[in-house]
PDB file as gemmi writes it, atoms N, CA and C in Angstrom:
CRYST1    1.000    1.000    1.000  90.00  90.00  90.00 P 1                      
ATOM      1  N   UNK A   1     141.610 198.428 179.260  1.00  0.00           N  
ATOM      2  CA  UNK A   1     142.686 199.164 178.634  1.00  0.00           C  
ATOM      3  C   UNK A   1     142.773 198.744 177.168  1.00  0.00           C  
ATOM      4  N   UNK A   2     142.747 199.985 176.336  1.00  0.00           N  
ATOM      5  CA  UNK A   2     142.907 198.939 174.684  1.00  0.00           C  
ATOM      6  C   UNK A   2     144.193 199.134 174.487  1.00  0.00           C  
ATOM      7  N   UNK A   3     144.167 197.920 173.259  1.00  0.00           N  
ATOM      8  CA  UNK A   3     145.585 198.016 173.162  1.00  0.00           C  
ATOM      9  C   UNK A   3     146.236 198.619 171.921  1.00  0.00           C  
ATOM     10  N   UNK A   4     146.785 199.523 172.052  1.00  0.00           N  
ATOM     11  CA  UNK A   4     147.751 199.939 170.830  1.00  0.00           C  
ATOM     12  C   UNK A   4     148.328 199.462 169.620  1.00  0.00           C  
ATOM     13  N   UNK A   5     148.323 199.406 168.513  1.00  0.00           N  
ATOM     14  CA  UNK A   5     148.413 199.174 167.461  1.00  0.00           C  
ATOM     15  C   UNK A   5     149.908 200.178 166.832  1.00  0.00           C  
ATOM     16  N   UNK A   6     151.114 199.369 166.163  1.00  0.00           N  
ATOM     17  CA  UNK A   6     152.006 199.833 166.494  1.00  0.00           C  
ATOM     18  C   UNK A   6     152.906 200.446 166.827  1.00  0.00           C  
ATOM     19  N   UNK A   7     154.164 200.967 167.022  1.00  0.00           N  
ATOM     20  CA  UNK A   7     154.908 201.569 167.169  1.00  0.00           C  
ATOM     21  C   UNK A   7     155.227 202.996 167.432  1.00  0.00           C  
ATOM     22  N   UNK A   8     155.658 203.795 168.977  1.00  0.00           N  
ATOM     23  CA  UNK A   8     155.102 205.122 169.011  1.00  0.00           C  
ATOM     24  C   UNK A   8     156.002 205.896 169.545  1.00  0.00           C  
ATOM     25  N   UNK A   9     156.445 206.938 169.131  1.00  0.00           N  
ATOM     26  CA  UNK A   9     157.279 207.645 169.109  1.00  0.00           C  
ATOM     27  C   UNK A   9     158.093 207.828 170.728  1.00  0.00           C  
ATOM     28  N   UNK A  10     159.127 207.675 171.282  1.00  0.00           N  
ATOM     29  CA  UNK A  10     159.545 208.339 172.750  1.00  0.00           C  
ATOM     30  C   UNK A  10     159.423 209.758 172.959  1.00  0.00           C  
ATOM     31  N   UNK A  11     159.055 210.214 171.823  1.00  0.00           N  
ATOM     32  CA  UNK A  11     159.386 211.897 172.164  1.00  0.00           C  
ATOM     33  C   UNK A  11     157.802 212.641 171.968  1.00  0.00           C  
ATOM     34  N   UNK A  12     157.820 212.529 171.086  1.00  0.00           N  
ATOM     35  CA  UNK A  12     156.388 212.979 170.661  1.00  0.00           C  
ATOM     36  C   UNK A  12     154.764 212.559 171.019  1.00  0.00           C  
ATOM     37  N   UNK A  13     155.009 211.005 171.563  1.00  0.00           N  
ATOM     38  CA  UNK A  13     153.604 210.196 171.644  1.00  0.00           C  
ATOM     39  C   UNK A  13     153.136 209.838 170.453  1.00  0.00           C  
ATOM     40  N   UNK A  14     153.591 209.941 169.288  1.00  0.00           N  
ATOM     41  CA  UNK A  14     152.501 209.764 167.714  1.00  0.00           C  
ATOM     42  C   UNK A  14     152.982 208.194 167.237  1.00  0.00           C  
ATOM     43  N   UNK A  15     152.508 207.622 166.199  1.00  0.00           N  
ATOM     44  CA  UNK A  15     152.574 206.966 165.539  1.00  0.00           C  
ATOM     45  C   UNK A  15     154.029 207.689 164.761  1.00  0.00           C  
ATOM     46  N   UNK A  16     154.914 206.019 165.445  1.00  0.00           N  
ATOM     47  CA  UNK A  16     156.244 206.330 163.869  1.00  0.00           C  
ATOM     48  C   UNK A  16     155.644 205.796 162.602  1.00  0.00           C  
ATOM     49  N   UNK A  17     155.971 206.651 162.067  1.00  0.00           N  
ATOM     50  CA  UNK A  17     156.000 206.372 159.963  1.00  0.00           C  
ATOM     51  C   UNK A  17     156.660 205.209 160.153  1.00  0.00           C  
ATOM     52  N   UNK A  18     156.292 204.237 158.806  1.00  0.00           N  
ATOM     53  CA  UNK A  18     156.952 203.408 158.761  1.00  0.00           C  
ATOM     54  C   UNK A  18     156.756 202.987 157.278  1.00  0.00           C  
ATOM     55  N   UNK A  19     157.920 202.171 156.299  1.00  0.00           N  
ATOM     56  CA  UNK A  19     157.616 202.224 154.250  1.00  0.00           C  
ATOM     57  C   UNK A  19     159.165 202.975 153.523  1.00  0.00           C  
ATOM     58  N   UNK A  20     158.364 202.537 152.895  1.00  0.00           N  
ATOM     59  CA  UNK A  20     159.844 203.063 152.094  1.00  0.00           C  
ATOM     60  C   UNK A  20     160.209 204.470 151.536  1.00  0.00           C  
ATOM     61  N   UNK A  21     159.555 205.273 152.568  1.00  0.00           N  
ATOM     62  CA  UNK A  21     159.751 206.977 152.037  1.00  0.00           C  
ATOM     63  C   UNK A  21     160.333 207.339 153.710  1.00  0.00           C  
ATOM     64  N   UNK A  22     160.730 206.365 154.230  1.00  0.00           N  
ATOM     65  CA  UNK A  22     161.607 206.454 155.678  1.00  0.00           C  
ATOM     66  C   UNK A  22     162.781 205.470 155.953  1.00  0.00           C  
ATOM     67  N   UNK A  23     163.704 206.724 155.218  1.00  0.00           N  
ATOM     68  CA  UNK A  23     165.219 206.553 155.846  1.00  0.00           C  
ATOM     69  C   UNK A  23     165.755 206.679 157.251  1.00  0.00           C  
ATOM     70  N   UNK A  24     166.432 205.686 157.497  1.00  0.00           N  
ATOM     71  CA  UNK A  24     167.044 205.756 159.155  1.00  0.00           C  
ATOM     72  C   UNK A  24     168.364 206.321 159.062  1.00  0.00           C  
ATOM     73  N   UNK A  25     168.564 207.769 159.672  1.00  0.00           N  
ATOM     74  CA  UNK A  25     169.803 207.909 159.921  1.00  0.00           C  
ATOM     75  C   UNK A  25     170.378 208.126 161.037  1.00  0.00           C  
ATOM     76  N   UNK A  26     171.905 208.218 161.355  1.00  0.00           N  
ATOM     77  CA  UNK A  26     172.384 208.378 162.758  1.00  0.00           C  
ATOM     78  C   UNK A  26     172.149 209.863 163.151  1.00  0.00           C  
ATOM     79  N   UNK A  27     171.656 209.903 164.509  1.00  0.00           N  
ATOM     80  CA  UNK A  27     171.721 211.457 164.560  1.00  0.00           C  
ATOM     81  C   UNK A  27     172.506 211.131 166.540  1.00  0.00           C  
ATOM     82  N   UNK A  28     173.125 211.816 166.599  1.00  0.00           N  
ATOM     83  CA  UNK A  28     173.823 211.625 167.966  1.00  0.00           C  
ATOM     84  C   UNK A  28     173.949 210.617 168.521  1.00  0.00           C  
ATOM     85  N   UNK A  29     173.840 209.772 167.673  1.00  0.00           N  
ATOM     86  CA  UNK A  29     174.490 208.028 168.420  1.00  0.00           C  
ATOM     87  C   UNK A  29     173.282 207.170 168.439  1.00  0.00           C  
ATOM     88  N   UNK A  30     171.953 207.682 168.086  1.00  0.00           N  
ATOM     89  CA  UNK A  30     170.568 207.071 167.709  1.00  0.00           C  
ATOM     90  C   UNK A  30     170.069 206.883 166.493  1.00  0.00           C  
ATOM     91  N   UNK A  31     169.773 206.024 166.143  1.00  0.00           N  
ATOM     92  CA  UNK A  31     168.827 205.538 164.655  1.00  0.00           C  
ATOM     93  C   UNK A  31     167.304 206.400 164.662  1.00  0.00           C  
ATOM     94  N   UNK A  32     167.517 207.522 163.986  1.00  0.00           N  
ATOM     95  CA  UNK A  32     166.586 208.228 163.564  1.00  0.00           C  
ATOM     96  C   UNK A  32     165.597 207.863 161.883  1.00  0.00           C  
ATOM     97  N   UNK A  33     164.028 207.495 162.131  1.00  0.00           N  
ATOM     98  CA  UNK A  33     163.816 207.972 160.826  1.00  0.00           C  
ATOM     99  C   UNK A  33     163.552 209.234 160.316  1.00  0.00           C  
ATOM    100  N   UNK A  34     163.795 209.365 159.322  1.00  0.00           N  
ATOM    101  CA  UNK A  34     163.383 210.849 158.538  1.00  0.00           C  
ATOM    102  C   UNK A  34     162.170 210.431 157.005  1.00  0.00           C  
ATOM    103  N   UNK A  35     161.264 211.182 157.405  1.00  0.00           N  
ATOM    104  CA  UNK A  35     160.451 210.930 156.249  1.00  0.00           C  
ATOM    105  C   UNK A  35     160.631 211.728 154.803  1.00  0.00           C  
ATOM    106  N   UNK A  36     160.699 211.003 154.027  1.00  0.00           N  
ATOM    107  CA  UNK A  36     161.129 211.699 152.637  1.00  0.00           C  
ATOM    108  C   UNK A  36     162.634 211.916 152.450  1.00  0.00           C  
ATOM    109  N   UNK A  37     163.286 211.283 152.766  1.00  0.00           N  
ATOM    110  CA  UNK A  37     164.701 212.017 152.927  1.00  0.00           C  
ATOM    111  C   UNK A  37     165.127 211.619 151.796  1.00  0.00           C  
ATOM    112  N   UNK A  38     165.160 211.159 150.960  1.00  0.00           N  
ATOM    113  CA  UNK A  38     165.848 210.946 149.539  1.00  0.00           C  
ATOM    114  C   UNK A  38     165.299 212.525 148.605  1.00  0.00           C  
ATOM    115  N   UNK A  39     164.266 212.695 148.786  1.00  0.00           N  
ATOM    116  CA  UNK A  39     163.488 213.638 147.785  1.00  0.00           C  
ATOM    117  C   UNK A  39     163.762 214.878 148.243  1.00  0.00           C  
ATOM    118  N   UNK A  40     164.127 215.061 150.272  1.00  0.00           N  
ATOM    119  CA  UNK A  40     164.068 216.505 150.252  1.00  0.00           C  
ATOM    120  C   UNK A  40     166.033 216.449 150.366  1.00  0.00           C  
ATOM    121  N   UNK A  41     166.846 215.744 150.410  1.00  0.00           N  
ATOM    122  CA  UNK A  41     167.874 215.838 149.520  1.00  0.00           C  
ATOM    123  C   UNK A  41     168.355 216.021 147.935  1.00  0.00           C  
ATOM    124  N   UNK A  42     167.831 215.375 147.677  1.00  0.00           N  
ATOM    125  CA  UNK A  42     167.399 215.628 145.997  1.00  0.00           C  
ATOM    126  C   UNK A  42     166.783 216.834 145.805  1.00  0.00           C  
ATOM    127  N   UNK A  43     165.977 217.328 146.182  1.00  0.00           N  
ATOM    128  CA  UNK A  43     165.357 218.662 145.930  1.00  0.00           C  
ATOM    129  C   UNK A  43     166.503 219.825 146.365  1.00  0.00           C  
ATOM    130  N   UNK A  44     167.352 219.421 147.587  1.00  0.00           N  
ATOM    131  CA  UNK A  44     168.093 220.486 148.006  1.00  0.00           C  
ATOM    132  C   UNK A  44     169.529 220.674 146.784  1.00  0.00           C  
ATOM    133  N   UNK A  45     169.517 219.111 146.764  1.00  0.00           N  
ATOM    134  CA  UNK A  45     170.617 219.383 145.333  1.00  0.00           C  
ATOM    135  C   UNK A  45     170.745 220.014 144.491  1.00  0.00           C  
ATOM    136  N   UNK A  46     169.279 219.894 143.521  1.00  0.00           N  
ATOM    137  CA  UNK A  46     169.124 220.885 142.385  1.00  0.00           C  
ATOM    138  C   UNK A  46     169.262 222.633 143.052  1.00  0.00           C  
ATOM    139  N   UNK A  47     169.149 222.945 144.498  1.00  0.00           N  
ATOM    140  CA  UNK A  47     169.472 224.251 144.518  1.00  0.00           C  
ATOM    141  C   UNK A  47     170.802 224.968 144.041  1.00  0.00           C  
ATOM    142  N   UNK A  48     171.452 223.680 143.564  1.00  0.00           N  
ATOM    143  CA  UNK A  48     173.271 224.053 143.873  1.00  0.00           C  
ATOM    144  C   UNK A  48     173.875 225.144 144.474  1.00  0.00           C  
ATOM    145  N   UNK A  49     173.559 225.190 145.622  1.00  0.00           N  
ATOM    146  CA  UNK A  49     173.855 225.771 146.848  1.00  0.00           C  
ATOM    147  C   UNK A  49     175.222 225.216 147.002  1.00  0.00           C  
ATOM    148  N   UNK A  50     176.131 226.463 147.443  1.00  0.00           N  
ATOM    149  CA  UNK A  50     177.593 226.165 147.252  1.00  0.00           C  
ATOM    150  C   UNK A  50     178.124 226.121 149.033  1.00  0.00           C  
ATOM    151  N   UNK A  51     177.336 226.802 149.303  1.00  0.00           N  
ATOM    152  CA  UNK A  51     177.852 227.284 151.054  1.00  0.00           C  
ATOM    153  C   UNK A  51     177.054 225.799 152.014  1.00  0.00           C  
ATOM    154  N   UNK A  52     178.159 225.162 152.669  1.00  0.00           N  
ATOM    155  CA  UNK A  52     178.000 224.274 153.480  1.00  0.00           C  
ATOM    156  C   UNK A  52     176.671 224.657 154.520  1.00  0.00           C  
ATOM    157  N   UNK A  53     177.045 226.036 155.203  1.00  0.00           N  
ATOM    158  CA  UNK A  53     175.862 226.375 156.059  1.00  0.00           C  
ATOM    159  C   UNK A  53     174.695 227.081 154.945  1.00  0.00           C  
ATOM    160  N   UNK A  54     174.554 227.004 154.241  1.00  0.00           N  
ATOM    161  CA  UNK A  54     172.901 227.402 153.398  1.00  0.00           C  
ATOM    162  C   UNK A  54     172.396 226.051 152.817  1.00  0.00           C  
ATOM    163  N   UNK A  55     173.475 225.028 153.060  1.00  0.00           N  
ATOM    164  CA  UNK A  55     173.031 223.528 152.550  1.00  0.00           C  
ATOM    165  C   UNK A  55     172.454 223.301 153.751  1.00  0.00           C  
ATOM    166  N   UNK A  56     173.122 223.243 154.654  1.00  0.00           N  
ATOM    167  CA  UNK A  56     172.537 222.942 156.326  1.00  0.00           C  
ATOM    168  C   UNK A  56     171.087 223.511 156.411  1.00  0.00           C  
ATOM    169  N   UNK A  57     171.042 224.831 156.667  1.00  0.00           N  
ATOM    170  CA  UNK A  57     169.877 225.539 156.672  1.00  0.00           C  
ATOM    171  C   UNK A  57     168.799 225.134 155.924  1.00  0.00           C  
ATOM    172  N   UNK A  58     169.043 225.240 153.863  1.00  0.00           N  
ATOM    173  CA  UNK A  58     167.846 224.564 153.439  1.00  0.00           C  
ATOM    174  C   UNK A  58     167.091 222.869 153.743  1.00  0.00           C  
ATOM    175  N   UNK A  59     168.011 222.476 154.293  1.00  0.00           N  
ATOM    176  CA  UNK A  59     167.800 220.989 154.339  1.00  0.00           C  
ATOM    177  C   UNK A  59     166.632 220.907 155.783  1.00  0.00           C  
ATOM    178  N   UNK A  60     167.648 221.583 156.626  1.00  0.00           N  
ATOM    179  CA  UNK A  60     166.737 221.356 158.065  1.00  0.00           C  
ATOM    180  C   UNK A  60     165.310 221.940 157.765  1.00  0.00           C  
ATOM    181  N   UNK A  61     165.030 223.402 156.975  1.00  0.00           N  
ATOM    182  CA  UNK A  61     164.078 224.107 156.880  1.00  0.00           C  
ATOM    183  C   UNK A  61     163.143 222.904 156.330  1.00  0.00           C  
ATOM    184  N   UNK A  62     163.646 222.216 155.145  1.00  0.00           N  
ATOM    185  CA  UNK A  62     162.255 220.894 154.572  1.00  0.00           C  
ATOM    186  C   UNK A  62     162.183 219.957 155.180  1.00  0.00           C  
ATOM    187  N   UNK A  63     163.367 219.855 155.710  1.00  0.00           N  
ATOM    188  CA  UNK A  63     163.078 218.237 156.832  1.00  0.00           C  
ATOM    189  C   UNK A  63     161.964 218.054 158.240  1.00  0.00           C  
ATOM    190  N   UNK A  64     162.186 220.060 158.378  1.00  0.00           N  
ATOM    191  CA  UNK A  64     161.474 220.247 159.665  1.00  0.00           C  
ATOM    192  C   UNK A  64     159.285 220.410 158.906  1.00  0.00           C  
ATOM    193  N   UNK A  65     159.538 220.830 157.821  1.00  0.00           N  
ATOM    194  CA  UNK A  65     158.888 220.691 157.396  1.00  0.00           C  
ATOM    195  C   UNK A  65     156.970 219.226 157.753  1.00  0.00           C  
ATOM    196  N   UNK A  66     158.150 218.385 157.234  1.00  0.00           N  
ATOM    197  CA  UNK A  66     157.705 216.792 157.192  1.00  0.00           C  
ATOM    198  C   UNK A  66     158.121 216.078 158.710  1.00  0.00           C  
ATOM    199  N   UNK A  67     159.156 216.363 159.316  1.00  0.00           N  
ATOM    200  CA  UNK A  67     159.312 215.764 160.363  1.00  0.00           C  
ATOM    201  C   UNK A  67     159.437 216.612 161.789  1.00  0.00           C  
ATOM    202  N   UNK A  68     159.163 215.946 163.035  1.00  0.00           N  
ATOM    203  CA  UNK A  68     159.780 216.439 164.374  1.00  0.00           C  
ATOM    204  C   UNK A  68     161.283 216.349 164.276  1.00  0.00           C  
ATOM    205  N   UNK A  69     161.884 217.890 164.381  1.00  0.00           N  
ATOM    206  CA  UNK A  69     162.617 218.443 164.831  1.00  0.00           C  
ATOM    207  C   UNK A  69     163.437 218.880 166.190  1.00  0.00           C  
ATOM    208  N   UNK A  70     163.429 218.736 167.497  1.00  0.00           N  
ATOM    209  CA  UNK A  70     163.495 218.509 168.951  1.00  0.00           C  
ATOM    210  C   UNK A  70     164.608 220.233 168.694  1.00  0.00           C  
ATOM    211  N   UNK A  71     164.270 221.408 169.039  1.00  0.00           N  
ATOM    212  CA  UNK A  71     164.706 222.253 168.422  1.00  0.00           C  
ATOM    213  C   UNK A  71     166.297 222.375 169.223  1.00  0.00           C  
ATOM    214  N   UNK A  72     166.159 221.432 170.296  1.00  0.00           N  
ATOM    215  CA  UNK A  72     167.422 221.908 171.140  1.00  0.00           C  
ATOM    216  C   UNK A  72     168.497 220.593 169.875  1.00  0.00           C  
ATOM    217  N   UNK A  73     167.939 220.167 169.783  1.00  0.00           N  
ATOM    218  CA  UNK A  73     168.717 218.875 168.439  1.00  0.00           C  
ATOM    219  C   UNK A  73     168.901 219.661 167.399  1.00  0.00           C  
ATOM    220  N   UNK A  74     168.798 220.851 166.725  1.00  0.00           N  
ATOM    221  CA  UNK A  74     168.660 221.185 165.484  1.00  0.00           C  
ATOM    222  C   UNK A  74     170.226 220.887 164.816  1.00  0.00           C  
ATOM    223  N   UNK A  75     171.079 221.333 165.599  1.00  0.00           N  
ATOM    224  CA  UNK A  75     172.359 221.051 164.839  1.00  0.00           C  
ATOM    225  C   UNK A  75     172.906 220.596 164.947  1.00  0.00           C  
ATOM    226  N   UNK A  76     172.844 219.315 165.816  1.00  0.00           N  
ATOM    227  CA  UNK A  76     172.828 218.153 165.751  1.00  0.00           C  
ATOM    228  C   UNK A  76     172.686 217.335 164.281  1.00  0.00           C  
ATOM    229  N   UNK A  77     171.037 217.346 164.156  1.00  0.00           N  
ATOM    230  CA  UNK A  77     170.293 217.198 163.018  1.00  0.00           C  
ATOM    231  C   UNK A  77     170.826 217.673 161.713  1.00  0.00           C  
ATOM    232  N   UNK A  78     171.233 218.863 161.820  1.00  0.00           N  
ATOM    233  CA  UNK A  78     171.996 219.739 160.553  1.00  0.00           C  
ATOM    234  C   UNK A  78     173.026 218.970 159.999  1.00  0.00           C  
ATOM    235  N   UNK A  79     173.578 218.343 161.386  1.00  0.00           N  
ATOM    236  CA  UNK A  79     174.999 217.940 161.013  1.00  0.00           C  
ATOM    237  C   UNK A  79     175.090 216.376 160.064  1.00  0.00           C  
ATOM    238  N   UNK A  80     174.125 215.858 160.752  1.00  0.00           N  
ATOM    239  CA  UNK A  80     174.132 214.105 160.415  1.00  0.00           C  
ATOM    240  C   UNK A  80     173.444 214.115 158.637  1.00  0.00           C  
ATOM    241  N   UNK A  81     172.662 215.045 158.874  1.00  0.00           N  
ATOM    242  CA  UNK A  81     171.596 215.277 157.736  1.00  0.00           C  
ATOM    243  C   UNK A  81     172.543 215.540 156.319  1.00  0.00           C  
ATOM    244  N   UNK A  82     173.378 216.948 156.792  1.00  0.00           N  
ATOM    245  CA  UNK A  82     174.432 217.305 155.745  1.00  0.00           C  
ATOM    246  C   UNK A  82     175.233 216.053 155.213  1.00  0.00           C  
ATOM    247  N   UNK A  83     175.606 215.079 155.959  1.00  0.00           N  
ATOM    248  CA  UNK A  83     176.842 213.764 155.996  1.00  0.00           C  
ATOM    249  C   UNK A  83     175.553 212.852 155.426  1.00  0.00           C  
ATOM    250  N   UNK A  84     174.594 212.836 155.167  1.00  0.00           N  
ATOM    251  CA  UNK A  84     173.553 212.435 154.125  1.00  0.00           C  
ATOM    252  C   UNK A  84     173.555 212.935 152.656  1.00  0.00           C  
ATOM    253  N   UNK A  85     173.545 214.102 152.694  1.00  0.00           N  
ATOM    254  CA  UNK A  85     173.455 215.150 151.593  1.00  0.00           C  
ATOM    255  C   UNK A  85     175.024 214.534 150.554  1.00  0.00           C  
ATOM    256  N   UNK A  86     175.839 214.491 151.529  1.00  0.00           N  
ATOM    257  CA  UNK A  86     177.217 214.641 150.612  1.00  0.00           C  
ATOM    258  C   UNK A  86     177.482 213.212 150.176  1.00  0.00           C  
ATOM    259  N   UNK A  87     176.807 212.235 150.470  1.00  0.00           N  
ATOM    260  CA  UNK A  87     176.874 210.708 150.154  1.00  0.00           C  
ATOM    261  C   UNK A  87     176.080 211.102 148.551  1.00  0.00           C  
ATOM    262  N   UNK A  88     175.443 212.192 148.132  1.00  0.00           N  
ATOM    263  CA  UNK A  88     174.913 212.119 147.197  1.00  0.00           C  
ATOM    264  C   UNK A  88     175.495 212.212 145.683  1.00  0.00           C  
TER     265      UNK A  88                                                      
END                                                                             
């Protein structure tokens, strides 16, 4: 049996990311990372998007982008993600 080399996702089977372009945030009571999350917040900023749900929407659309999404989680995800966004 060989042995694995580190850390691997519960949901997916892959290799978790791991560095400093992976923020951990809460998403339903779990420590989620998200890859890139400073930049695809920052990027959503400069949209100055005024409507809470088109902030939601663009955010999930780049996050899903770069990361697993669990689609029955999406707004879930929307939600914790946004309470990211507004710390900004």
């Amino acid at each position: 049996m060989a042995d694995k080399d580190g850390d691997y996702c519960t949901i997916c089977g892959g290799v978790v990311p791991s560095g400093n372009d992976i923020k951990r945030i809460d998403v339903d009571g779990k420590a989620v990372g998200i890859n890139q999350l400073d930049f695809i917040l920052g990027e959503v900023k400069k949209l100055n998007l005024s409507s809470a749900v088109e902030i939601k929407e663009e955010i999930i659309k780049r996050t899903s982008a770069l990361n697993y999404i669990p689609s029955k989680k999406k707004d879930v995800y929307a939600e914790s993600l946004f309470k990211e966004y507004l710390k900004l």
